[in-house]
C-alpha positions in Angstrom: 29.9 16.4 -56.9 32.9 16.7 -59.2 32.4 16.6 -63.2 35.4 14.2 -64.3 36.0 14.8 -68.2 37.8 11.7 -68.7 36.5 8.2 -67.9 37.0 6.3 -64.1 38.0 3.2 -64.5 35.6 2.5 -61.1 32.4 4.2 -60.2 30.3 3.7 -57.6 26.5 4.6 -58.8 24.6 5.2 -55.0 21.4 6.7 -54.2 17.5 5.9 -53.6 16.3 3.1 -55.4 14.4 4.8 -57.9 14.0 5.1 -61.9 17.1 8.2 -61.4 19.3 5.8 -60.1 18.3 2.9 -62.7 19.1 5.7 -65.5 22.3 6.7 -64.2 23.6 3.5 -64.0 22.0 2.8 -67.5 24.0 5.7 -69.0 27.0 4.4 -67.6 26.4 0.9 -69.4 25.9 2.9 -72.7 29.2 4.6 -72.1 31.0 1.0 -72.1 31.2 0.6 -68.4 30.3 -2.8 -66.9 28.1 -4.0 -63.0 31.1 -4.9 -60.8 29.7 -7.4 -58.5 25.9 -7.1 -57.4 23.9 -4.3 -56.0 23.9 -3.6 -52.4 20.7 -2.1 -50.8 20.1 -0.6 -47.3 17.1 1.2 -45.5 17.6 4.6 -44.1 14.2 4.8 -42.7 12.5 6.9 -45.2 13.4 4.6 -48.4 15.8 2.4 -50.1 19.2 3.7 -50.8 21.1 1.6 -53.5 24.7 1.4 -54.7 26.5 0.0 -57.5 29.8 -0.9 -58.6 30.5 -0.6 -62.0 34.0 -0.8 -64.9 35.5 0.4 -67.9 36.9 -2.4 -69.2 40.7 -2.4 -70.3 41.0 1.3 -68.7 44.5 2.3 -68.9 45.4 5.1 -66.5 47.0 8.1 -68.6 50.6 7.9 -67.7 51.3 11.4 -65.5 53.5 14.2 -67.5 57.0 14.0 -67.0 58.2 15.6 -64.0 54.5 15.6 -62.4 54.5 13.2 -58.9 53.0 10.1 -59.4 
């Protein structure tokens, strides 16, 4: 998993529908972000994996340093 020190603008929260992934997508709401759309749930055949879409509202991509690719 990478450790991003500067916001996404998208994130996609997934995992088993449990009070972890409720929190994690909790702390993202804290942060500013907003639910992009609705959750999506499937069955793996143990438990209930879930995944959510979520924004930073008016995210403006940091503009690369001169003479960086784009």
């Amino acid at each position: 998993m990478s450790d991003h020190s500067e916001p996404l603008g998208y994130r996609l929260v997934t995992g088993p529908d449990d009070a972890d992934f409720c929190a994690r997508v909790s702390g993202l709401l804290n942060q500013g972000y907003r639910l992009h759309g609705s959750p999506a749930l499937a069955f793996n055949g143990e438990r209930v994996i879930a995944a959510q879409a979520l924004v930073l509202p008016n995210f403006a991509r940091p503009e690369p340093a001169e003479g960086s690719p784009r």
